[in-house]
C-alpha positions in Angstrom: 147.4 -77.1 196.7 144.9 -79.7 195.4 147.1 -81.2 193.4 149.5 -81.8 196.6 145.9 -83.3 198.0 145.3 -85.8 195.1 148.5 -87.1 195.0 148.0 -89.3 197.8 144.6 -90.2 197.0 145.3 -91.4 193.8 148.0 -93.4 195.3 145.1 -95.0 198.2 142.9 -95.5 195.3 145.9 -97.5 193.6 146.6 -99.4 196.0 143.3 -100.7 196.9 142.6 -101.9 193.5 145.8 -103.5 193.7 144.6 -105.1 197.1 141.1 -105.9 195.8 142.4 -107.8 192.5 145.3 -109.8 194.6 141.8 -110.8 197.3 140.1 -111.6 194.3 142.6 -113.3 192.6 143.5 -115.3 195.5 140.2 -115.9 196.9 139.3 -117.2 192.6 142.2 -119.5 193.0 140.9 -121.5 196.3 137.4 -121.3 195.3 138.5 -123.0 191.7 140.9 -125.7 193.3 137.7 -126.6 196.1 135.6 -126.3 193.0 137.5 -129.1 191.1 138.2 -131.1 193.9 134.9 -131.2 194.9 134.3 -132.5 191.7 137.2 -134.9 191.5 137.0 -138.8 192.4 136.7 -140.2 195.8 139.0 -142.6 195.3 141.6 -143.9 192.8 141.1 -147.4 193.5 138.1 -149.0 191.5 135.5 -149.7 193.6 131.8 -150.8 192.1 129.0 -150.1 194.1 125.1 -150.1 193.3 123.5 -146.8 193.5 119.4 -146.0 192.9 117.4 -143.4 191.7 113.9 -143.2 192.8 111.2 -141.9 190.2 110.8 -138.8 192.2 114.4 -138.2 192.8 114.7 -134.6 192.1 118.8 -133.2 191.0 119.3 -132.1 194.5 118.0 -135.5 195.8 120.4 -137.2 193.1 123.4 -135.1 194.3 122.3 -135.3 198.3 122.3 -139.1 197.7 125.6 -139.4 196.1 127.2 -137.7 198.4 125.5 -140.3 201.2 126.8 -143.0 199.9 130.3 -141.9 199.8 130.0 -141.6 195.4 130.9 -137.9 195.7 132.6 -135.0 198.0 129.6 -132.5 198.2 126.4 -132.5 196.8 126.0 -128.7 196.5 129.0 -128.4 194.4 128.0 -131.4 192.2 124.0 -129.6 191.7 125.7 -126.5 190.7 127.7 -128.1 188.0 124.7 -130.3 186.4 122.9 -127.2 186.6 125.7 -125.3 184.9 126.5 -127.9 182.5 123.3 -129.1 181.3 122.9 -132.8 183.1 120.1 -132.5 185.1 118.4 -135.1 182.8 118.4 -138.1 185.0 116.6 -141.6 184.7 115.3 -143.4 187.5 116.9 -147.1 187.8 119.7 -149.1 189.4 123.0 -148.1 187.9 126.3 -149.9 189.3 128.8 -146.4 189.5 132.1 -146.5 190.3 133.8 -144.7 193.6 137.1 -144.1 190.9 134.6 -141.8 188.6 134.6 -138.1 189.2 131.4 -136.2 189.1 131.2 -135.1 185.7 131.4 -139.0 184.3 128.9 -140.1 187.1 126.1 -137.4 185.8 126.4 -138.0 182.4 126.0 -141.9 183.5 122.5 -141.5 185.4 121.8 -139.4 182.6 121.6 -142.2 179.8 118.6 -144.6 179.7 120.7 -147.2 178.7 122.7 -147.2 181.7 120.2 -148.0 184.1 120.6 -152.0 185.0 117.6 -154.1 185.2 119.2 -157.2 185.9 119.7 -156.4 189.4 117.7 -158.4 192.3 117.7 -157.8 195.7 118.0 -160.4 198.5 116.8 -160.2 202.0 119.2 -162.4 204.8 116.7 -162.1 207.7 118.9 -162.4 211.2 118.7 -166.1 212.0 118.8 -167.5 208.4 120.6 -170.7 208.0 123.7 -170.8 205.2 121.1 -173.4 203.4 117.9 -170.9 203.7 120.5 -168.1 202.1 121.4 -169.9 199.4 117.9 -171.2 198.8 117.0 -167.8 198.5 120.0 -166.7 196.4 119.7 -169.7 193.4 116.0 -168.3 193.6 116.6 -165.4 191.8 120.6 -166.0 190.1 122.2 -168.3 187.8 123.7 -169.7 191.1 122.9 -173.0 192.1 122.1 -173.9 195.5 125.0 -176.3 195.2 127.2 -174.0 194.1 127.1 -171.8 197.0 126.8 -174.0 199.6 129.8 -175.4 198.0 131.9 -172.4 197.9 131.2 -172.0 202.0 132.6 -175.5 202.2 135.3 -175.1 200.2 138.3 -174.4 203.0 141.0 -173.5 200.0 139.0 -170.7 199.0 137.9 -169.2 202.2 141.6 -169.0 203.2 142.4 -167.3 200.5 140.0 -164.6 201.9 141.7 -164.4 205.2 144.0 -161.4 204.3 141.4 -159.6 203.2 138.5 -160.9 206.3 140.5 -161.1 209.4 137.3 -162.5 211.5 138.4 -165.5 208.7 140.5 -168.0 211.1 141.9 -171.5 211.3 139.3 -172.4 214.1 136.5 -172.4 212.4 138.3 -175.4 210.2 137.7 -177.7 212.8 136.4 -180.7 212.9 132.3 -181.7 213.0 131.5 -178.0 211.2 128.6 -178.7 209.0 129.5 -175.3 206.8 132.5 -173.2 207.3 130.9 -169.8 206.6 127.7 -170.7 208.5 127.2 -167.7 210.7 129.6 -165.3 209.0 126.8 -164.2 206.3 125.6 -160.9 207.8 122.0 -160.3 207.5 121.1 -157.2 205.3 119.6 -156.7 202.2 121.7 -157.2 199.3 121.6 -156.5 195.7 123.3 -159.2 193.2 123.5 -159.5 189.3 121.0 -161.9 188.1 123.8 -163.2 186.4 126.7 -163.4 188.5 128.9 -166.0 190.4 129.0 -167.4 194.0 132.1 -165.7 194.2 131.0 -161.8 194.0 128.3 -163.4 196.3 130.1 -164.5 198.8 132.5 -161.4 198.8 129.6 -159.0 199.0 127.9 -160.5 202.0 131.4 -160.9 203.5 132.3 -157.1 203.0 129.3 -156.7 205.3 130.3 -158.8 207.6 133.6 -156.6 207.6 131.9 -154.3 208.3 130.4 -155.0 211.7 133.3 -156.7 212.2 135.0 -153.5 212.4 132.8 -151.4 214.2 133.3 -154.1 217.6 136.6 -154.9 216.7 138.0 -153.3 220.3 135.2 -155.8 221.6 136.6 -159.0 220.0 140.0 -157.7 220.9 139.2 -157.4 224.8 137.0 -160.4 224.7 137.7 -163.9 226.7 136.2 -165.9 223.6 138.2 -166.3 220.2 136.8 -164.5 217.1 135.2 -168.3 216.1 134.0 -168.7 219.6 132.1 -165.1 219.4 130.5 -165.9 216.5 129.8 -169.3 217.4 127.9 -168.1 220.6 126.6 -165.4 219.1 124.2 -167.5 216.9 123.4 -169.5 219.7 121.9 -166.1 221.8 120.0 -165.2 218.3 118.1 -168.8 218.4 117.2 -168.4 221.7 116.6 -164.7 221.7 115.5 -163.4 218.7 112.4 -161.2 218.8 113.3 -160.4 222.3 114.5 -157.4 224.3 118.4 -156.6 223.8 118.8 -156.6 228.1 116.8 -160.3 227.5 119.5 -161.1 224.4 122.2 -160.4 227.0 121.4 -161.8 229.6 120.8 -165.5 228.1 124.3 -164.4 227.1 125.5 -164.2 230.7 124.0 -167.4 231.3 125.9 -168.9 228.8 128.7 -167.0 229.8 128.2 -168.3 233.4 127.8 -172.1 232.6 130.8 -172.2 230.8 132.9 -170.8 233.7 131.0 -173.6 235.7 132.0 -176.3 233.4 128.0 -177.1 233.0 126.9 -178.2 229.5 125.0 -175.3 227.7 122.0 -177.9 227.3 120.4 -175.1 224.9 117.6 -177.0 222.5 118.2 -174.9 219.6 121.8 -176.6 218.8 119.9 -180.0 218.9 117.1 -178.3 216.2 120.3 -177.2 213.8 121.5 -180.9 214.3 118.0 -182.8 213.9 117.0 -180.6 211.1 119.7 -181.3 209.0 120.0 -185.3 209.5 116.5 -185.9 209.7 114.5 -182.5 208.1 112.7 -181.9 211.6 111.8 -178.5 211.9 109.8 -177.9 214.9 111.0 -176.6 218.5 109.2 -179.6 220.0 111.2 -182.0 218.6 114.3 -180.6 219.8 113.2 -180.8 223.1 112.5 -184.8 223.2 115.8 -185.8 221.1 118.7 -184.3 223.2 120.2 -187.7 223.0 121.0 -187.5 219.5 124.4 -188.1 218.7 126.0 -185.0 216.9 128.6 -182.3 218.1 126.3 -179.9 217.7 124.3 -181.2 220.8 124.8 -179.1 223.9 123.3 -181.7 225.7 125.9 -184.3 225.4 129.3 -182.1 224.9 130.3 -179.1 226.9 130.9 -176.2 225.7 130.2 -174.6 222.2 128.9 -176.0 219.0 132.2 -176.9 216.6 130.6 -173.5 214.9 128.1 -171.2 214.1 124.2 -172.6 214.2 123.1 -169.8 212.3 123.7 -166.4 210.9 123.1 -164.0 214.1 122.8 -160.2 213.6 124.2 -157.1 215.2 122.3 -157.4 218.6 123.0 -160.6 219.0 126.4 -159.9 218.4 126.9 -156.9 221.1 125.2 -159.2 223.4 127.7 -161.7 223.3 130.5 -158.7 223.6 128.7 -156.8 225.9 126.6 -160.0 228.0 124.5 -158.6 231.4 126.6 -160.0 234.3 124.3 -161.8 236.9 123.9 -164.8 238.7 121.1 -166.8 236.8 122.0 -170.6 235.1 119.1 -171.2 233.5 116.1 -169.5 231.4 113.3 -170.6 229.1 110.8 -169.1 226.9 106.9 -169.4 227.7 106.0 -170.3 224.3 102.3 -170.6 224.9 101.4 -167.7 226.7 104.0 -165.0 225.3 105.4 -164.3 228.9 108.8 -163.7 227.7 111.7 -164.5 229.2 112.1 -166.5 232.8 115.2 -166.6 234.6 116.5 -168.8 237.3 119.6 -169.4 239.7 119.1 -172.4 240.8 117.8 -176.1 239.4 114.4 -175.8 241.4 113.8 -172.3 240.9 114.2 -173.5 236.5 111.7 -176.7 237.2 108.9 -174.3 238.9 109.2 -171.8 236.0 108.6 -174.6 233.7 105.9 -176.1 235.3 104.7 -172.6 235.7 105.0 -171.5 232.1 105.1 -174.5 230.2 102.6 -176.7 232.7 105.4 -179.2 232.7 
């Protein structure tokens, strides 16, 4: 009778280690094909990109870090294999790593000494830099010459070879009376160059950036009633006269500009007359522009409607979603009180403008 009992049991017993194996089995095989995919490459494609460990760093900082920045698929799986294999041994420095290395080849990189690159410098294009103050600062700290770059953002040949690859890159900003082409398409960031490099891998890095914001407002561009040149062009206009102020401040003296151009009124904005009088006759002061609007340049505001042939500067992102995004309202004018930090005063009409002034400015 027990035997009759057992029979079945044994054959429960059976089967559930048959079950539990085939679960395990299975369950093995995912866990091993996430494993090694986790540690695979991010990308076939070479891609270089400059990565930094901090003295401090610890292995799960390294790993957290590289996963950040798009170097790797998932920092706990990457921790668990330096544990396991032995490469927790890594040096603090700059290392240029590759997005087309897989996990095992980027540890074993951080963990040589010799890797670490000390020939890197890092440059710092404030929002409102001119082309000539970037390069200035760039031939500071490179073997690129000042006249190399500024060259290179002159050179219309090579900058339409870049269109494919840049779409905000058109024929409009070839036209005539533009001082330098790439003049207010040099995002502001802080960048990280080879001390020995060329104006080339320059110029591409800061443009990639550029892409970048490029592409988070593309829909923006797309809907707007300015070109892609135009944008830009006004955008660097709204960063003279605005920068250090509010974002509601930075678009409104965007709707004013907006709203004198559907008037057919001349801009008359002082800071395109500073871009022009600074470069013909090295005048740098804000006073200056505001007694020589009769200077004879296309970059005057004063004397030619509408925009400036291009960019007067390199604006940043506010500036930039002001322009996309300007506050509709019914003002035409505005000025700065420069002496007593008042901010921002608006007007509608021309007499409502000449009190402010006389208010502010004691004019």
């Amino acid at each position: 009778m027990s035997e009759y009992y057992d029979r079945p049991r044994s054959h429960f017993l059976l089967y559930l280690l048959l079950f539990l194996l085939t679960f395990a089995g299975v369950f093995g095989f995912m866990a091993y094909k996430y494993y090694n995919r986790s540690l695979g490459a991010m990308q076939e494609k070479s891609e270089a990109v400059i990565f930094k460990v901090d003295s401090d760093a610890t292995v799960r900082d390294v790993t957290a870090k590289l996963e950040s920045e798009g170097l790797i698929a998932d920092s706990r799986t990457a921790y668990i294999y330096a544990r396991l294999n032995h490469l927790t041994d890594l040096y603090a420095g700059e290392y240029f790593l590759d997005k087309s290395w897989d996990v095992d080849k980027i540890l074993k990189y951080l963990g040589d000494p010799l890797s670490a690159n000390q020939d890197v410098v890092m440059v710092t294009v404030v929002e409102g830099d001119w082309a000539k103050h970037i390069a200035e600062k760039i031939s500071a700290v490179t073997n690129v010459s000042y006249d190399d770059l500024i060259a290179l953002w002159s050179n219309r040949s090579w900058i339409e070879s870049q269109k494919e690859k840049y779409p905000f890159l058109t024929d409009e900003m070839f036209q005539n009376g533009v001082r330098i082409f790439l003049e207010g398409y040099l995002a502001p960031d802080t960048y990280q160059f080879m001390k020995t490099t060329t104006a080339e891998e320059i110029t591409t890095r800061m443009l990639d950036q550029t892409l970048k914001i490029y592409n988070q407002f593309q829909p923006q561009f797309a809907a707007s009633e300015l070109s892609t040149h135009q944008i830009y062009t006004l955008a660097s206009i709204v960063q003279y006269e605005g920068g250090g102020t509010s974002m509601d401040d930075m678009k409104t003296i965007a709707g004013v500009f907006y709203n004198r151009m559907h008037s057919d009124m001349a801009l008359q904005s002082s800071v395109t007359v500073c871009y022009a009088i600074d470069y013909d006759r090295n005048i740098n002061d804000w006073q200056d522009c505001e007694v020589n609007v009769e200077v004879e340049s296309p970059y005057n505001t004063y004397k030619y409607n509408g925009l400036t042939p291009g960019p007067i500067e390199n604006a940043g992102v506010l500036a930039l979603e002001a322009v996309l995004s300007p506050i509709d309202t019914d003002y035409m004018y505005f000025m700065a009180d420069i002496y007593g930090g008042t901010g921002i005063h608006y007007a509608v009409t021309e007499d409502e403008h000449y009190a402010n002034v006389a208010k502010y400015l004691g004019e």
